[in-house]
TIRO-185765 format. One record per residue: x, y, z of N, C-alpha, C, O, CB in turn. Coordinates in steps of 0.02 Angstrom, whole numbers. Each point is the difference from the previous one (the first is absolute). Glycine has a CB too. Layout:
BEGIN
<nX->X	nY->Y	nZ->Z	caX->X	caY->Y	caZ->Z	cX->X	cY->Y	cZ->Z	oX->X	oY->Y	oZ->Z	cbX->X	cbY->Y	cbZ->Z>
...
END
This chain:
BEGIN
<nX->42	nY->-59	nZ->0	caX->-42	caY->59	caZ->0	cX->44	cY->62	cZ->0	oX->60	oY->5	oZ->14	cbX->-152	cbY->-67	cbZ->46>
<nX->47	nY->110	nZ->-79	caX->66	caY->57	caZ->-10	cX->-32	cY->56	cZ->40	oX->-60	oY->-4	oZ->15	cbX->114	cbY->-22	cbZ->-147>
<nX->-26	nY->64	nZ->146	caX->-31	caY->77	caZ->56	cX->30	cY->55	cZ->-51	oX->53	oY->-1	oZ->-32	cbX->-35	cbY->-42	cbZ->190>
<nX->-86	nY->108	nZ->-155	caX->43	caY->52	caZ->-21	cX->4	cY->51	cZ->66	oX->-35	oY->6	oZ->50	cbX->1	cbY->-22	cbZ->-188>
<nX->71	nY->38	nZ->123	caX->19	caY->53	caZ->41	cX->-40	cY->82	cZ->-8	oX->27	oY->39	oZ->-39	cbX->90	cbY->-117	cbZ->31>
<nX->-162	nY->94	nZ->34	caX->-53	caY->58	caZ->3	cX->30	cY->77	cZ->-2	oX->-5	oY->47	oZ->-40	cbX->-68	cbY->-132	cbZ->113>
<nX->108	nY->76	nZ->-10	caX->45	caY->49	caZ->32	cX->77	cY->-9	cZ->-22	oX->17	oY->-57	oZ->-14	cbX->-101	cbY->59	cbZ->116>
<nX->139	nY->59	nZ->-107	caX->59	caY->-11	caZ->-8	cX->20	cY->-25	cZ->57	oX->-13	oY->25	oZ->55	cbX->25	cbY->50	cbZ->-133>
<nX->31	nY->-142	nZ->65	caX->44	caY->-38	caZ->66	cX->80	cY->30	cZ->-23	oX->49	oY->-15	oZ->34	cbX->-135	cbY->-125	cbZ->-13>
<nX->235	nY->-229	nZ->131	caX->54	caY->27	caZ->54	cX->11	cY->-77	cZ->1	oX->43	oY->-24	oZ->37	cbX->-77	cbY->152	cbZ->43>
<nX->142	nY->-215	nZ->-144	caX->-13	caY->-54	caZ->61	cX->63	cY->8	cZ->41	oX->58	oY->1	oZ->-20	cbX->-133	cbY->-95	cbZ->-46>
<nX->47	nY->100	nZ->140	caX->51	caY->18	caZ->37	cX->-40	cY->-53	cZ->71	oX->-48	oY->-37	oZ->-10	cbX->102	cbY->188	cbZ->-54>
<nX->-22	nY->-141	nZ->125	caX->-22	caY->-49	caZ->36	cX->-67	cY->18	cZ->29	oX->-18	oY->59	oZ->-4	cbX->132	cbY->-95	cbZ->21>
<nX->-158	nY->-16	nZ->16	caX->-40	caY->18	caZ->35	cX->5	cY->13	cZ->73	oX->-43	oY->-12	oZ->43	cbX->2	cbY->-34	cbZ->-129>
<nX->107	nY->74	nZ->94	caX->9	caY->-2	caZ->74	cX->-38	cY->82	cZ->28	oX->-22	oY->45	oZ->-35	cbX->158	cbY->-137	cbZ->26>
<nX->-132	nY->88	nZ->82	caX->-45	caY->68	caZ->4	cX->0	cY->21	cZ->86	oX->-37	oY->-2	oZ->49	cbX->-56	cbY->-37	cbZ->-168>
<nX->164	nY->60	nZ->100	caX->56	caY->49	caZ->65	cX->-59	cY->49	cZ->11	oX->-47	oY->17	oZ->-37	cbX->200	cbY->-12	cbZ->-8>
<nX->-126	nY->18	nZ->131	caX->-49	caY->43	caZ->15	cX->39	cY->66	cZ->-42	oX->60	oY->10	oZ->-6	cbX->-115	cbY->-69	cbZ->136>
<nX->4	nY->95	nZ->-152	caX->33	caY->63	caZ->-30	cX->-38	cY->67	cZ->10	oX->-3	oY->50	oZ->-36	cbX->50	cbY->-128	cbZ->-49>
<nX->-88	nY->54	nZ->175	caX->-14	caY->81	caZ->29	cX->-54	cY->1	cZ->-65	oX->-10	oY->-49	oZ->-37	cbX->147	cbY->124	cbZ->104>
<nX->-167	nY->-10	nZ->-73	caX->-63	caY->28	caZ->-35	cX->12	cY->38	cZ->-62	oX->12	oY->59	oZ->-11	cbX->-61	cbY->-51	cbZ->119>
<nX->41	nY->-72	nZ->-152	caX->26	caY->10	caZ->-65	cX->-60	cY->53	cZ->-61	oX->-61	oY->2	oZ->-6	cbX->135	cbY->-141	cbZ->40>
<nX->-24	nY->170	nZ->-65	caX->-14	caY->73	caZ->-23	cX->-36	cY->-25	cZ->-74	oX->16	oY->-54	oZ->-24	cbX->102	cbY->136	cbZ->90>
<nX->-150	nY->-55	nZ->-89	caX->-23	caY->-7	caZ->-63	cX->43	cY->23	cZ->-59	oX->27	oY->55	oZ->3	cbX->-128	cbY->-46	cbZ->55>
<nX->107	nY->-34	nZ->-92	caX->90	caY->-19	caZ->-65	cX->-14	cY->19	cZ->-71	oX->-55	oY->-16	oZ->-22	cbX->97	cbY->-110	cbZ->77>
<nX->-7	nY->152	nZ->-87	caX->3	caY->6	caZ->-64	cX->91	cY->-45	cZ->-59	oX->54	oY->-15	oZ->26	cbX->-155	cbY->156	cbZ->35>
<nX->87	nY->-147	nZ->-115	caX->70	caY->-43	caZ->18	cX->30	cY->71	cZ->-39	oX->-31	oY->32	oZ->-42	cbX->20	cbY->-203	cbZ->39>
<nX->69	nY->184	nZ->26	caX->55	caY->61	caZ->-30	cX->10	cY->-15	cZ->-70	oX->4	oY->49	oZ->-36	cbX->65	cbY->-32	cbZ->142>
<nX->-63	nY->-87	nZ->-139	caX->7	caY->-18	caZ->-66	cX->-32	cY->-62	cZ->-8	oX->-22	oY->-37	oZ->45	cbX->122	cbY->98	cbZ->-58>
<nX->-101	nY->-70	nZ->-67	caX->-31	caY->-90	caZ->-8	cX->26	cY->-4	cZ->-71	oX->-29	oY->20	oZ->-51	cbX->-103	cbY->-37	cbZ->129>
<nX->192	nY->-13	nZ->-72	caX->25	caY->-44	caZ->-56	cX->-1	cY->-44	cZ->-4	oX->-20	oY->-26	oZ->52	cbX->62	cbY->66	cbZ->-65>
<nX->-29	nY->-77	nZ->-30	caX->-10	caY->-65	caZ->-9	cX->-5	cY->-49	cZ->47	oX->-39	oY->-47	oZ->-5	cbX->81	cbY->80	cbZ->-73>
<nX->4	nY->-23	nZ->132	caX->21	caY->-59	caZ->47	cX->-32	cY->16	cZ->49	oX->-11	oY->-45	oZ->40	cbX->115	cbY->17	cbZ->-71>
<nX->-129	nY->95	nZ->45	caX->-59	caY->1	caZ->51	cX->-55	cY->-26	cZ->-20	oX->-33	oY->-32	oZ->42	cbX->69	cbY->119	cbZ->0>
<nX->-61	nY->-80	nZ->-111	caX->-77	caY->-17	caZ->-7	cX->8	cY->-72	cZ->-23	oX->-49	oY->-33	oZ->-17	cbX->-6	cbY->156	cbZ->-17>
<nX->110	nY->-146	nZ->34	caX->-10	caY->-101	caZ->4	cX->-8	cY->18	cZ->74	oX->-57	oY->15	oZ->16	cbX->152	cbY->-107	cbZ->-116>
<nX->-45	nY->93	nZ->151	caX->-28	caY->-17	caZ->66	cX->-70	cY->-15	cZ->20	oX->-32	oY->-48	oZ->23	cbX->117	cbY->110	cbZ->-6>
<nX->-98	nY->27	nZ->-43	caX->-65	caY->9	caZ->22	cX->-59	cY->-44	cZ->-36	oX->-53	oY->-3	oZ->31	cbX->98	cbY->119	cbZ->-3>
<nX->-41	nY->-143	nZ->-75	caX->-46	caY->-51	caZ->-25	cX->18	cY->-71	cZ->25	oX->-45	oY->-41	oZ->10	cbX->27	cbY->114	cbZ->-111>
<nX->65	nY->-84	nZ->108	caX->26	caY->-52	caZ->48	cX->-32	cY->-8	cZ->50	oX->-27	oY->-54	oZ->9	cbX->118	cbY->70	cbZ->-37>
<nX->-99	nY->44	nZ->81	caX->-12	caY->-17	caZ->62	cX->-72	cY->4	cZ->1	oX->-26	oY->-45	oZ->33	cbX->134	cbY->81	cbZ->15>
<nX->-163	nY->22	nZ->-83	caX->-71	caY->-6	caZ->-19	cX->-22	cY->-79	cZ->-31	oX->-50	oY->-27	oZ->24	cbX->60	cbY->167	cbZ->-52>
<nX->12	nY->-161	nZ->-3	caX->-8	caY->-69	caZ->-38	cX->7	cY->-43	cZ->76	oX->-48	oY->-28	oZ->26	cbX->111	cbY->51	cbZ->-175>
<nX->13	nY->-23	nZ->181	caX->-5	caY->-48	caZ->66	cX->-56	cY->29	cZ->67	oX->-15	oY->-37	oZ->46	cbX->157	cbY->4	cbZ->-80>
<nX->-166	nY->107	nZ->27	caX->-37	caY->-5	caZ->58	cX->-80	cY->-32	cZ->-37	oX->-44	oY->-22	oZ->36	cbX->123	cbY->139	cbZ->45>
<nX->-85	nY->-113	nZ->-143	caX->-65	caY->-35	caZ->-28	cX->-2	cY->-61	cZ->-12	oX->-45	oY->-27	oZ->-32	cbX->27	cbY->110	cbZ->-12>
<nX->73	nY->-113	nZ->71	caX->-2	caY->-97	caZ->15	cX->12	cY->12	cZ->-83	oX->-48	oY->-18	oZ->-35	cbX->-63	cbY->-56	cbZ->158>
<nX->165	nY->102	nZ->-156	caX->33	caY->-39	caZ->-55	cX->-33	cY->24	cZ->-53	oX->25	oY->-14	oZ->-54	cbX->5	cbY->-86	cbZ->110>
<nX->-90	nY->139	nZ->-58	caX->-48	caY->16	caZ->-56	cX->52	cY->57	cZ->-43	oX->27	oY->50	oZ->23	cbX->-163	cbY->-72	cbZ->53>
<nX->138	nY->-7	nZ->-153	caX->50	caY->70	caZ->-47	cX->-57	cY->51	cZ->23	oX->-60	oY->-10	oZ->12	cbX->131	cbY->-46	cbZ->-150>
<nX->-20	nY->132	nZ->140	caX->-25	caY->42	caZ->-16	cX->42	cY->48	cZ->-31	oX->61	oY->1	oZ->-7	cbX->-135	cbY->-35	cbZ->80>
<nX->9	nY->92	nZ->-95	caX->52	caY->28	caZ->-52	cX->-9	cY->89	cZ->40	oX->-54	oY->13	oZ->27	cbX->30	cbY->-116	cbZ->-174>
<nX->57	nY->135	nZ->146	caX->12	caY->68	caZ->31	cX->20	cY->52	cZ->-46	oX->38	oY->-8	oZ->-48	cbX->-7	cbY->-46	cbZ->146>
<nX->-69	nY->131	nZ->-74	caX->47	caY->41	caZ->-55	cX->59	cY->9	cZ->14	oX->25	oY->-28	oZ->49	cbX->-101	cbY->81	cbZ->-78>
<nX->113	nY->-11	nZ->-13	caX->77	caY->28	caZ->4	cX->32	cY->36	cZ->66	oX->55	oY->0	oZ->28	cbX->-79	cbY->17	cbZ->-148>
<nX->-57	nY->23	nZ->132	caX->22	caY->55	caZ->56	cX->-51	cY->-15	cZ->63	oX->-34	oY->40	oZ->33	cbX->75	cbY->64	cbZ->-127>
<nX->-34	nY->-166	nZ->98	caX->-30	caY->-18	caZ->41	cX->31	cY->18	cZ->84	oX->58	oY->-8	oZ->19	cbX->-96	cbY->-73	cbZ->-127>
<nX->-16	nY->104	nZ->146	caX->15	caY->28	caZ->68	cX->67	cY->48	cZ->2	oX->42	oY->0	oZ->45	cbX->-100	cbY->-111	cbZ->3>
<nX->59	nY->159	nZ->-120	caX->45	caY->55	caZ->-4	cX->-46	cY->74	cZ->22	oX->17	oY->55	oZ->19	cbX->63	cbY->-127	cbZ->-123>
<nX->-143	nY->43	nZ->92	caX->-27	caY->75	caZ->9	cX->-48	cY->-7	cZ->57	oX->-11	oY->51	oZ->32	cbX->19	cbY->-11	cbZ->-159>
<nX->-40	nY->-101	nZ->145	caX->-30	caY->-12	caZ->73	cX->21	cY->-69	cZ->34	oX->27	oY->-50	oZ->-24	cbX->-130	cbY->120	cbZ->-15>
<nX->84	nY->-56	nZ->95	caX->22	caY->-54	caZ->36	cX->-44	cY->-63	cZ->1	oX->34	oY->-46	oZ->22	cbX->22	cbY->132	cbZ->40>
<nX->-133	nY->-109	nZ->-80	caX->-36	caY->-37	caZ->3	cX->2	cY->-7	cZ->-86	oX->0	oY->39	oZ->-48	cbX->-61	cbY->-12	cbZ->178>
<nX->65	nY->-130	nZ->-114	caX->-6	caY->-30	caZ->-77	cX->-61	cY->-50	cZ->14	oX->2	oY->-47	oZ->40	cbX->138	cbY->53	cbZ->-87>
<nX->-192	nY->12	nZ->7	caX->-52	caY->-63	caZ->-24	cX->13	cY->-44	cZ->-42	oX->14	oY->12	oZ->-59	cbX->-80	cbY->48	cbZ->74>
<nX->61	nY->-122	nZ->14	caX->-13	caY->-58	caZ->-47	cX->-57	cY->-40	cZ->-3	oX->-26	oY->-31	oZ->47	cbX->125	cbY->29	cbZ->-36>
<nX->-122	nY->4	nZ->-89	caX->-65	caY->-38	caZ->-9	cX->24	cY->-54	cZ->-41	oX->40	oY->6	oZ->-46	cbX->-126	cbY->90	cbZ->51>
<nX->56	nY->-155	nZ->17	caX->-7	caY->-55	caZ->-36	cX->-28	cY->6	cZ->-76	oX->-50	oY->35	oZ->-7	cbX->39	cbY->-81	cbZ->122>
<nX->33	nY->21	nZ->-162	caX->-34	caY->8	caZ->-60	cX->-47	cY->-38	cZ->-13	oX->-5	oY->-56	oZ->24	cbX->85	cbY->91	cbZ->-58>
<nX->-122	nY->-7	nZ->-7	caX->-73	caY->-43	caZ->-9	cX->19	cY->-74	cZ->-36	oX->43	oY->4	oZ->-43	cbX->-124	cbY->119	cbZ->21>
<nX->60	nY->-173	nZ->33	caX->4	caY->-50	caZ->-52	cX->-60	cY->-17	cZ->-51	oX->2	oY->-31	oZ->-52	cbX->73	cbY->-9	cbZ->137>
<nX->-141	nY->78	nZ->-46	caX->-57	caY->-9	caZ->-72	cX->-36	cY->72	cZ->39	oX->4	oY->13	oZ->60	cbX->-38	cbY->-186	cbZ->-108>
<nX->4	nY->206	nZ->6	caX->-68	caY->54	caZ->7	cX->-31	cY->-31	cZ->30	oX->-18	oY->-59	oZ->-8	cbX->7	cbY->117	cbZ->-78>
<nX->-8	nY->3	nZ->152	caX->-60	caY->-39	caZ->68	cX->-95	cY->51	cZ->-39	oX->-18	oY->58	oZ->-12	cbX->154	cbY->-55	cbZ->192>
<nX->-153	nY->-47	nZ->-183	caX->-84	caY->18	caZ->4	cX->26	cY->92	cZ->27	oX->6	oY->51	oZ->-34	cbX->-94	cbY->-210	cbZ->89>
<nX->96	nY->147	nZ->10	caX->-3	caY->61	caZ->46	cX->26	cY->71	cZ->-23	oX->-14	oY->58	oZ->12	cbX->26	cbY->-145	cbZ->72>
<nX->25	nY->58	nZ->-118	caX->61	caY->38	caZ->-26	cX->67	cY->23	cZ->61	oX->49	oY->35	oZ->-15	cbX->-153	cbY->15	cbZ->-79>
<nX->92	nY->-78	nZ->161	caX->49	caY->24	caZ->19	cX->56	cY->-92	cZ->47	oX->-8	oY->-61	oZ->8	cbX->-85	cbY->231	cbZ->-2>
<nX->131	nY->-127	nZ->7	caX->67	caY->-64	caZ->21	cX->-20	cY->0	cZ->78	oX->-12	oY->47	oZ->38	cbX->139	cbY->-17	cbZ->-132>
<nX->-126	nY->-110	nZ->108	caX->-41	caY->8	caZ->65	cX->60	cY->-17	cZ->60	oX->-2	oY->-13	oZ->60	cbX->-131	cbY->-31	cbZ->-117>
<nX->183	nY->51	nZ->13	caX->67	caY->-37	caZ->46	cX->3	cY->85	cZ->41	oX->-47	oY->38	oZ->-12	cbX->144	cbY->-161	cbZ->-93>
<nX->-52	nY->143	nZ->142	caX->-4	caY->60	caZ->17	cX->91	cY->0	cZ->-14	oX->37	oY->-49	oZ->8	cbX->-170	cbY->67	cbZ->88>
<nX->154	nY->55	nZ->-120	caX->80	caY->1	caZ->-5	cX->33	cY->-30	cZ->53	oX->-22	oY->-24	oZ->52	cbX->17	cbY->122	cbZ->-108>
<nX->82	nY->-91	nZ->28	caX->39	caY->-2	caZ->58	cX->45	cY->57	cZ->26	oX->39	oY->17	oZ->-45	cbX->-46	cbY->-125	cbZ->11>
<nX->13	nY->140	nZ->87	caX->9	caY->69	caZ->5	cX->74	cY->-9	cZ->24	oX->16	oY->-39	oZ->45	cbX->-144	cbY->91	cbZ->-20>
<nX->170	nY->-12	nZ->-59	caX->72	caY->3	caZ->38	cX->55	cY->71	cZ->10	oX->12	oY->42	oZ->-44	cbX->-25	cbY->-166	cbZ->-7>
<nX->38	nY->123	nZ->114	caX->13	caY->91	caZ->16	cX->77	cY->-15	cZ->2	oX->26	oY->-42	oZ->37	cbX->-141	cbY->102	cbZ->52>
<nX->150	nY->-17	nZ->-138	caX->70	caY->19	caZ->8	cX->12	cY->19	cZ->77	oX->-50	oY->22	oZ->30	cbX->56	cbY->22	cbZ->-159>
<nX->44	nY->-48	nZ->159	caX->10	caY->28	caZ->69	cX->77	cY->12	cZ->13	oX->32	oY->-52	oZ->-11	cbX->-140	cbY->-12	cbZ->54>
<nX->145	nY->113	nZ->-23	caX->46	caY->-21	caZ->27	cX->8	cY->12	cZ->70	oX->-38	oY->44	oZ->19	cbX->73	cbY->-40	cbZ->-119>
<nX->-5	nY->-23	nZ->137	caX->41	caY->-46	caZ->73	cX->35	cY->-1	cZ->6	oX->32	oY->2	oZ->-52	cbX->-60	cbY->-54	cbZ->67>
<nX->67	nY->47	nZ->46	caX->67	caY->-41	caZ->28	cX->37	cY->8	cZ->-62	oX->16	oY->-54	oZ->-24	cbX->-63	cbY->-41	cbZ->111>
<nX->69	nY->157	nZ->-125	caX->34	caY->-8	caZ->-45	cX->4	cY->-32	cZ->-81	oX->44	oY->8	oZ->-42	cbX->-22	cbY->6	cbZ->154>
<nX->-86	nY->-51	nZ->-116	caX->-8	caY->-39	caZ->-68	cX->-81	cY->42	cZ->-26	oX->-31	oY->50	oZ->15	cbX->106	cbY->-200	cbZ->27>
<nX->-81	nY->107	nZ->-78	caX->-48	caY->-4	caZ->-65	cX->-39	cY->-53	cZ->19	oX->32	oY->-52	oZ->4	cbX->42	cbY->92	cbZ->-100>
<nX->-136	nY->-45	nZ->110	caX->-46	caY->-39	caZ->4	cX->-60	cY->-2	cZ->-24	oX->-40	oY->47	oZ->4	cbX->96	cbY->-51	cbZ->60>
<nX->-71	nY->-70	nZ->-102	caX->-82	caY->10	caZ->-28	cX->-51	cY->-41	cZ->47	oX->-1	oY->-61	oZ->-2	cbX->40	cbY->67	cbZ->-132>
<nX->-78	nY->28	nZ->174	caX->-57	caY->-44	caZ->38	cX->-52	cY->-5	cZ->-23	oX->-19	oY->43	oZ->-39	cbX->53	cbY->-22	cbZ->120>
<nX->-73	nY->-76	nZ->-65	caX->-66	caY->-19	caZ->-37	cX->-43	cY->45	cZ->40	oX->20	oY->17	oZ->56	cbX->-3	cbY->-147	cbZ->-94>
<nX->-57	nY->146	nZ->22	caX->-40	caY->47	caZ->60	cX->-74	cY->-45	cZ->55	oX->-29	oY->22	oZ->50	cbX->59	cbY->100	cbZ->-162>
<nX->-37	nY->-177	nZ->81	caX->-57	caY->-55	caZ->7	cX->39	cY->13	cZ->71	oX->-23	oY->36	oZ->45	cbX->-23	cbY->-138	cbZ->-165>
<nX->125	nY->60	nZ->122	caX->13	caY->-45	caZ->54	cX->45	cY->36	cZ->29	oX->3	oY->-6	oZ->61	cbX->-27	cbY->-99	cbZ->-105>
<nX->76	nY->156	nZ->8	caX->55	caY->24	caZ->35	cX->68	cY->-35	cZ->-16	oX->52	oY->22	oZ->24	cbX->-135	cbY->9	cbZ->61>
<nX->82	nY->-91	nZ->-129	caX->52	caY->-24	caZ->6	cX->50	cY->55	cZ->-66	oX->-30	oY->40	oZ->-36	cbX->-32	cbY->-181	cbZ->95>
<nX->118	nY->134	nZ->-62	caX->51	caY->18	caZ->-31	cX->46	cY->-24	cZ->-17	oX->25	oY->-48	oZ->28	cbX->-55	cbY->102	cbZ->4>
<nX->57	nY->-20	nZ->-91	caX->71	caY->-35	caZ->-38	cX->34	cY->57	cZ->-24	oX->-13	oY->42	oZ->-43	cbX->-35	cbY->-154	cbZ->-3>
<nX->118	nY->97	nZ->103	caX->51	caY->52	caZ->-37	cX->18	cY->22	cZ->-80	oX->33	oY->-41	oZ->-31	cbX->7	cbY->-3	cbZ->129>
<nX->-56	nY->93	nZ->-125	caX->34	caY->-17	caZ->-65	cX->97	cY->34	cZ->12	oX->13	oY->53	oZ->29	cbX->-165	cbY->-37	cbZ->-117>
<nX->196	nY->-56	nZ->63	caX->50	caY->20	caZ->2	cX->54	cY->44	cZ->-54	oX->53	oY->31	oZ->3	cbX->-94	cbY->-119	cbZ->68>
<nX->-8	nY->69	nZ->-119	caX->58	caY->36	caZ->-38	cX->-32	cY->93	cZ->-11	oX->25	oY->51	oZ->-24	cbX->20	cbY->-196	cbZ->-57>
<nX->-107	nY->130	nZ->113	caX->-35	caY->63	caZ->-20	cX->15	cY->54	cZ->59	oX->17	oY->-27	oZ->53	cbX->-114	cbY->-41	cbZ->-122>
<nX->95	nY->128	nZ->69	caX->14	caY->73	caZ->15	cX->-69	cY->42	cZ->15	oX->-48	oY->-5	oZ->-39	cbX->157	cbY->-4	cbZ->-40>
<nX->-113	nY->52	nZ->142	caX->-92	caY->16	caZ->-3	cX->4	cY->67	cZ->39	oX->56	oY->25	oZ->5	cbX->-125	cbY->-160	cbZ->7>
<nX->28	nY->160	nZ->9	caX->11	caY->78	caZ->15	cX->-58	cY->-25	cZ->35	oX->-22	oY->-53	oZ->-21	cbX->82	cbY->150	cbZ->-73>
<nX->-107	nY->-55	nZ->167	caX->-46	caY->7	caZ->14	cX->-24	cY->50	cZ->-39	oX->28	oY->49	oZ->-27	cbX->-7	cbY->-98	cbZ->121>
<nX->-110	nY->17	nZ->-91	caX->-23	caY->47	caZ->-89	cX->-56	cY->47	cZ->70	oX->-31	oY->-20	oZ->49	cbX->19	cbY->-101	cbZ->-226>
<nX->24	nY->185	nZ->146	caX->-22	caY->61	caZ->27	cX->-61	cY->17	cZ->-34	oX->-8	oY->-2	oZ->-61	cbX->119	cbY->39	cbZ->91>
<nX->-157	nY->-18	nZ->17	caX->-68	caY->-4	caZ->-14	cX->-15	cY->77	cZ->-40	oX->33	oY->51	oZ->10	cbX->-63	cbY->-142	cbZ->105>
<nX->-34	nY->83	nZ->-167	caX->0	caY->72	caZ->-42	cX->-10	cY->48	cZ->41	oX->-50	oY->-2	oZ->36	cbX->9	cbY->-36	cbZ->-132>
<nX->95	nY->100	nZ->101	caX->-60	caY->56	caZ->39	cX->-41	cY->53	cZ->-50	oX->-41	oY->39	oZ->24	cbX->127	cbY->-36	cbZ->85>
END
């Protein structure tokens, strides 16, 4: 099954150090080797499901939606699965993507992040 990615959007471990009250993240850059991570680690927090992400993903906000893709047109017209919601953060010094359902997280490492400053 494949996921697209809604919102602009990590395989690194699932370990998850205390890191005090982690800030809401933007990544400073996303080249190449960040946005494999980062589909890396979205794909491993979705139990393995491909997905596909834009370029500038979680460059300009910190929250990335992922919707499952349809596999046939519903009567309803709408997708009854509900996304999967995930927040750039940084912490204790790193880059982190948490699921927002559960809280869990995964360092991304090769990636770089700024706390993202709200519009005034």
């Amino acid at each position: 099954m494949q996921l697209l990615a809604l919102l602009s959007a990590v395989t690194a471990c699932g370990s998850q150090p205390a890191m005090g009250e982690p800030q809401p993240a933007l990544l400073t850059e996303s080249g190449p080797e960040v946005r494999e991570e980062l589909r890396r680690v979205v794909s491993a927090a979705m139990y393995g499901v491909e997905v596909t992400l834009a370029e500038d993903a979680l460059t300009r906000e910190s929250l990335l939606v992922v919707e499952r893709q349809r596999q046939q047109p519903r009567l309803s017209g709408r997708e009854m699965v509900p996304p999967t919601k995930f927040q750039l953060v940084v912490g204790g010094g790193a880059c982190w993507l948490m699921r927002l359902a559960d809280g869990e997280r995964w360092e991304l490492r090769k990636a770089s992040c700024r706390p993202e400053v709200a519009d005034q």
